[in-house]
N, C-alpha and C positions, 0 to 999 in steps of 0.2 A: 426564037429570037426575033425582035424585029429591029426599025431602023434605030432605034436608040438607043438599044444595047450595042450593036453593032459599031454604030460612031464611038460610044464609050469606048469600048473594045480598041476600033482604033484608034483613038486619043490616046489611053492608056500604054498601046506598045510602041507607038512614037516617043512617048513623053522615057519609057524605058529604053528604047533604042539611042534616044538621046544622053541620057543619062549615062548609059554605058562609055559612049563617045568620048564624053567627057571624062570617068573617070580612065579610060585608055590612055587617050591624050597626058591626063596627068602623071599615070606611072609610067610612062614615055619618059617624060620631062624630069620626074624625079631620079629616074634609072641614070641619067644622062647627069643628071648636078651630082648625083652621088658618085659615078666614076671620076668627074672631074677631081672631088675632094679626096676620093683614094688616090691618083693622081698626084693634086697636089702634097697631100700628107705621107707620099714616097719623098718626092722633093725634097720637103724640108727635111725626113727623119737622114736620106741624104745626107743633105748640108749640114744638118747637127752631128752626126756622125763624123764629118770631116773635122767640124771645130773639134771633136772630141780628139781628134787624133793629130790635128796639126791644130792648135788655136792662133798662131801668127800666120801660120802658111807660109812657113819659113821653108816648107819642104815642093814646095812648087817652084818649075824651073827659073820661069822669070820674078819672082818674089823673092827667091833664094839668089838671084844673079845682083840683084836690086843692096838686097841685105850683104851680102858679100861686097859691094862695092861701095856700100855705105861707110862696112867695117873698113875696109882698107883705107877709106880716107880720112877713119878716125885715127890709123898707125899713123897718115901719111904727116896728118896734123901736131902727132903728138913729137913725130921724128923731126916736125920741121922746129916746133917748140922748145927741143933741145937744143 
C-alpha cells in the first residue's frame, strides 16, 4: 500500500465515522419526538375518555358545585315568579 491508498483509506473511514454520527444523532432525536407523541397521544385518548364518560363534567366537584347552584337559582327564580 502506499501513501494514496492509505489517505484514501483514511478519508474513507472519517467520511463513515461521520456518517454514523449523524445517523446516531438522528435516531437519538427521533427516539425522543416519538415518546413525546406516545406521551402526548396518552393525553388526549385520557381526555377523550373522560368526554366519553362525563361530556359536561357535570360529575367534577367544582363543575358539579357550579351546576348545582346554577340549578337552584333557576328554583329560586321560578319561586320568586310565582
Amino acid at each position: 500500500m502506499n501513501k494514496l491508498d492509505t489517505k484514501r483509506i483514511a478519508r474513507a473511514l472519517e467520511s463513515i465515522a461521520k456518517s454514523l454520527n449523524i445517523i446516531a444523532e438522528d435516531t437519538k432525536v427521533n427516539r425522543e419526538l416519538r415518546q413525546e407523541q406516545v406521551k402526548m397521544f396518552n393525553e388526549l385518548e385520557e381526555k377523550i375518555n373522560d368526554l366519553i364518560e362525563d361530556p359536561f363534567s357535570l360529575n367534577k366537584v367544582s363543575d358539579r358545585k357550579v351546576y348545582e347552584d346554577a340549578k337552584k337559582g333557576k328554583e329560586k327564580s321560578k319561586e320568586d315568579a310565582l
